[in-house]
N, C-alpha and C positions, 0 to 999 in steps of 0.2 A: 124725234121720230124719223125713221126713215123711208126715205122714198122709192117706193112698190113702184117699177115703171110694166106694164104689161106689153107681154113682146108679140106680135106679130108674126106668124113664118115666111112671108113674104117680105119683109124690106126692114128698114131704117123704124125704130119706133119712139124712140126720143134723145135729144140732143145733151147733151151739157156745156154749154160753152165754158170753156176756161183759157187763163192767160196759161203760157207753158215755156218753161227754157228760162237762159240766159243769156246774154253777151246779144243782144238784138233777136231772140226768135230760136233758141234751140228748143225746140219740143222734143223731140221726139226721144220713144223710150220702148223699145221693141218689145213687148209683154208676152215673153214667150218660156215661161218654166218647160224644158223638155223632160227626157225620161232619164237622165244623169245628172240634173246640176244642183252644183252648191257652190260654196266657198272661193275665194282666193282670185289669185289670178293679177294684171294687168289692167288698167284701165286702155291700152292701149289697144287692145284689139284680137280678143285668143277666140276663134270656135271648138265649140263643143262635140263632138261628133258621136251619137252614138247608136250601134246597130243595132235592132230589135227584128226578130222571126215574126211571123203571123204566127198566133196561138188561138187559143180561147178564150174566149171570154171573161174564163177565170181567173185570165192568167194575173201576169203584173200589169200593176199601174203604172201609166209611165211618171209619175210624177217620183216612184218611189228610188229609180239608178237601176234598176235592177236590168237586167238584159237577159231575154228568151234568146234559148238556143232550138227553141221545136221546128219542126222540118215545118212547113207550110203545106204542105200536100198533104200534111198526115194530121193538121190540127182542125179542132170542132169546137167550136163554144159553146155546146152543151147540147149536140146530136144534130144529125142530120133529118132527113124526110126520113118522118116514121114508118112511109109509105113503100121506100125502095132501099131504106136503108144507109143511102149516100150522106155524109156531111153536108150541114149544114152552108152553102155558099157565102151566110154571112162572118163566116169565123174565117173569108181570109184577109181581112182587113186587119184582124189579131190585131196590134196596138193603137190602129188609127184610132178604132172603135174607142170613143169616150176621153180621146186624147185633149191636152190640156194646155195652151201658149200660156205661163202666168207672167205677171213682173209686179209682184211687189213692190209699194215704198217702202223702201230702210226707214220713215217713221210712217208708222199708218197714223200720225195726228197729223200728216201735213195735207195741206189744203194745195189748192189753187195748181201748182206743181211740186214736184217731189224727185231728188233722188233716188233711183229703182237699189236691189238692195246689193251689192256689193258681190255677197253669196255667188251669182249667178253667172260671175265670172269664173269661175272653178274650170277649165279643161275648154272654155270659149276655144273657137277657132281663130288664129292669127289672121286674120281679116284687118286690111290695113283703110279699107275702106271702113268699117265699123269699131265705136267703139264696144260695142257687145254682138257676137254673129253665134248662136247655138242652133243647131243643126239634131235632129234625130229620125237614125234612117230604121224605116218599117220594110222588111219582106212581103208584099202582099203573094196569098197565096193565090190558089187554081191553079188551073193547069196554062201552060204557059203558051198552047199555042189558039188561046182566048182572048178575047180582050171584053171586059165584065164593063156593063154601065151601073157604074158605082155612085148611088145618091146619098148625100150627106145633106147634115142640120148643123149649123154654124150658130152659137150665141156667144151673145158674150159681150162687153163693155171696151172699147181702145177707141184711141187716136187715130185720126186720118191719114190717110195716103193719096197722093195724088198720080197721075200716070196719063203720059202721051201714050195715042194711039192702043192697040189689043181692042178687046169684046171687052163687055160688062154686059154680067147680069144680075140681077137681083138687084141694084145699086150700089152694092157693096163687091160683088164677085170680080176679080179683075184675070181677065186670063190673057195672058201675055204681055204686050206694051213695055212700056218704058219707064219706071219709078223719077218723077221730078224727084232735083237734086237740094234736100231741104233735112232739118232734122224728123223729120216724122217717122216712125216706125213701122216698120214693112213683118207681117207675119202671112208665111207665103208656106203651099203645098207643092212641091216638084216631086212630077212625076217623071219616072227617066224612059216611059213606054205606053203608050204615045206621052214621045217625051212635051211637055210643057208643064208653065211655073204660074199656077194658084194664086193669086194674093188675095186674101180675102177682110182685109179694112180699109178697100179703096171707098172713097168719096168724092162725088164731083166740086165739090166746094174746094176752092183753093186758100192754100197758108192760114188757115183758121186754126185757134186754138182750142180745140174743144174736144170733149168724149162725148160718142153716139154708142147707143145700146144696138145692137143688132143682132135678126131671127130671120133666119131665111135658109130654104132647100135650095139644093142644084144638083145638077149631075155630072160627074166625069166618067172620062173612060182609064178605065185600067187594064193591064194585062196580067195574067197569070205569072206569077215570080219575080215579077219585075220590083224595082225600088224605089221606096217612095221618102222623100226627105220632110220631115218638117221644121219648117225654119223661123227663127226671129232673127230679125237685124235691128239696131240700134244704133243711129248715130252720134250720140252724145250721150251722157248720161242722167237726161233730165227725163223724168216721163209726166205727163198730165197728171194729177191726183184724181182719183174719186172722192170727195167731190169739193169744188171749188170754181173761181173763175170767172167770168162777166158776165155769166147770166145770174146772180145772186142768187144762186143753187144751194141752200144750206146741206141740205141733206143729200147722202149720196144715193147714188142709184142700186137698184138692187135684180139682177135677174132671174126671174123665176123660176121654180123650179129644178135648177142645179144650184151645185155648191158653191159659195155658203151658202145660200138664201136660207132663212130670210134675212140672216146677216149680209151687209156690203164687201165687197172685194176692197180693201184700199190700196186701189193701183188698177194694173190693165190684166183682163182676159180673155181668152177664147175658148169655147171647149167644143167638140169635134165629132159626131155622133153616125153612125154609118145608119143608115135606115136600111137599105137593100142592095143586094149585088145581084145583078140579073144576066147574063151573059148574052152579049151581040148577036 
């Protein structure tokens, strides 16, 4: 049977401890499927990089490769105020909206840790500090001489990250600071206006090996046009399993109400969900 963890929108809502790595402690395994990757590649250190427009709603998944070329000024996810006619504010998030960090393990029977799956190296960026760095950049729309307070819903199952100094909110939100120098995996939102860099599976608990579930809103600000990268870094190629590890966790954990559920993810995710865009 597996284990139904129920998530909270505000914070941390259950742990899994697990051992992670090898050679003394490499955890970390950056779970971050963008909106191109497969295949191939370098264990050495290739990123991904791929550009996406803000579209609709309807548009692509980014999980699928596919890449918009819609103008962002001119896209709507399914109508604007029925009231004056205008687009919908929330369609210019176009891909952030519902977007998806995955890292599979190359075997979903492994417990405890796991090689992530190979695939994911396909077109990596040459990052000589990672060994896996995938990158995918969003056009957000509006108009560009706005800047939108953009609130998002983060869930999702990863490993910890640790970090000097920046803000934290939510417990898990890290906005700016310093990434301690460890293998844990950083899946991080840069924005190039107002520019700063998102991480959002910080934890205060230091060098643990464990997966935490987390649900929780915040807000950023964004500008009209501007570019938004979503990133995974990985510095090794070990990731934590779901599930496994020293708390004698049989059963993995399971996030509600997004994919799979009610099936487990085996490996790390995050998924991305715009709630409102409101303008300053």
């Amino acid at each position: 049977m597996r284990a139904v963890v129920p998530v909270s929108t505000f914070g941390l809502v259950g742990l899994l401890l697990l051992g992670c790595g090898s050679d003394g402690g490499d955890t970390g395994s950056t779970a971050a499927a963008d909106s191109s990757g497969t295949s191939g590649g370098s264990s050495g250190g290739n990123t991904l990089t791929t550009t996406v427009a803000a579209e609709s709603s309807s548009g692509t998944n980014p999980g699928t490769g596919d890449v918009s070329t819609a103008d962002p000024a001119s896209s709507s996810s399914g109508g604007g105020d029925s009231s004056s006619g205008g687009e919908d504010p929330l369609s210019y998030a176009g891909e952030m909206n519902g977007y998806r960090w995955e890292l599979p393990c190359e075997d979903p029977s492994a417990r405890d840790t796991c090689p992530w799956d190979p695939a994911l190296l396909e077109g990596a960026l040459d990052d000589p500090q990672y060994t896996l760095h995938r990158e995918t950049l969003v056009t957000f729309g509006g108009d560009a001489n706005v800047v939108y307070d953009v609130t998002i819903r983060i869930r999702g199952v990863t490993e910890p990250k640790n970090f000097d100094g920046g803000e934290v909110q939510q417990d898990h939100f890290q906005i700016g600071g310093t990434p301690t120098v460890d293998d844990y995996n950083i899946y991080a939102i840069d924005v190039a206006d107002p520019q700063q860099r998102y991480t959002i599976n910080r934890h205060e608990t230091p060098h643990n090996h464990f997966l935490f579930v987390m649900d929780y809103t915040v807000t950023i600000p964004i500008r009209g046009g501007t570019t938004v990268g979503l990133e995974m870094m990985d510095p090794n190629n070990i990731a934590i399993a779901n599930p496994g590890g020293a708390s004698g966790q049989m059963d993995p954990f399971v996030v509600p109400d997004i994919p799979p559920a009610p099936e487990p993810f085996y490996g790390q995710f995050a998924q991305l969900d715009v709630i409102s865009v409101v303008p300053q």
